[in-house]
N, C-alpha and C positions, 0 to 999 in steps of 0.2 A: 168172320175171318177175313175182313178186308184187309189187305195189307200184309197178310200173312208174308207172301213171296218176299217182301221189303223188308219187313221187322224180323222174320224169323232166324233168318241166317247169322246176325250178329247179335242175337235175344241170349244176353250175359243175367239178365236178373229174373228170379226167379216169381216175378209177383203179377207178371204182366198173363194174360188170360185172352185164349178167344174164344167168341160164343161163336155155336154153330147153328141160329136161331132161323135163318134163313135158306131154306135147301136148294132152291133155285138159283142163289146167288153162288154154289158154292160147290164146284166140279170134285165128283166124284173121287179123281184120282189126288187133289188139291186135300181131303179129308184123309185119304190113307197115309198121304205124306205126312200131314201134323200127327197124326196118330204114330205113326212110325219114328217119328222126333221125338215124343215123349210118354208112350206108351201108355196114351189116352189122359196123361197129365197136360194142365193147361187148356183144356177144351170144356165148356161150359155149355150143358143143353138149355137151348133157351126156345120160348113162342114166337118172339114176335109180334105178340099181342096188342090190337085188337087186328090187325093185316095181316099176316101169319091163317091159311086156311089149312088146318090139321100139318101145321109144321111139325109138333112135337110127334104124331103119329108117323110122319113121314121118315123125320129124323131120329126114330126108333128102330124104323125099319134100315134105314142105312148103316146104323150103326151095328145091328144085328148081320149085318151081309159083310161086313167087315170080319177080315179070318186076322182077331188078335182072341188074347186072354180074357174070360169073364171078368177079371179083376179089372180091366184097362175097359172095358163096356161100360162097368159098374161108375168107373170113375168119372166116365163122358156122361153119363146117366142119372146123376146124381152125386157122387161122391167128391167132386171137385169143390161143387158150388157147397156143402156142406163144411166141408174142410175150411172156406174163408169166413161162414157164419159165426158170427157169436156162440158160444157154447148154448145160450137158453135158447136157439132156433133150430138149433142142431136135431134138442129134443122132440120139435115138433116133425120131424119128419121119419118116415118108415124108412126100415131098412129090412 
């Protein structure tokens, strides 16, 4: 979500996405606000991988302590990044 504070405020197109892959980089109240912009749209859970240590566990838990709708979780949690896949990858994943 670098940048967020800059891009967000004048973010006219609907294509642009921020990952929240890095938990340490990325203040607490700074998450409730994107979430609050687009009710968990545009937000893409991400590792970090291979530097990321249990980012996805961390950023499960933050996302959890956040008071929105299960639907707008669902979407930070998976349902975003599905949405921009190709249909045959769509498959491969649980819901």
């Amino acid at each position: 979500m670098i940048g967020f504070e800059i891009i967000a405020p004048s973010l006219k197109h609907d294509n642009v996405y921020f990952d929240i892959s890095a938990p340490f980089m990325i203040p607490f109240h700074l998450l409730q606000k994107a979430v609050g912009l687009w009710d968990g749209g545009r937000l893409i859970l991400g590792s970090d991988a291979p530097y990321g240590n249990r980012n996805i566990e961390k950023n499960k838990q933050r996302i959890e302590c956040l008071k929105i709708s299960d639907s707008a979780k669902a979407r930070i949690l998976g349902g975003n990044i599905v949405s921009l896949l190709p249909a045959s990858y769509s498959d491969l994943v649980c819901h």
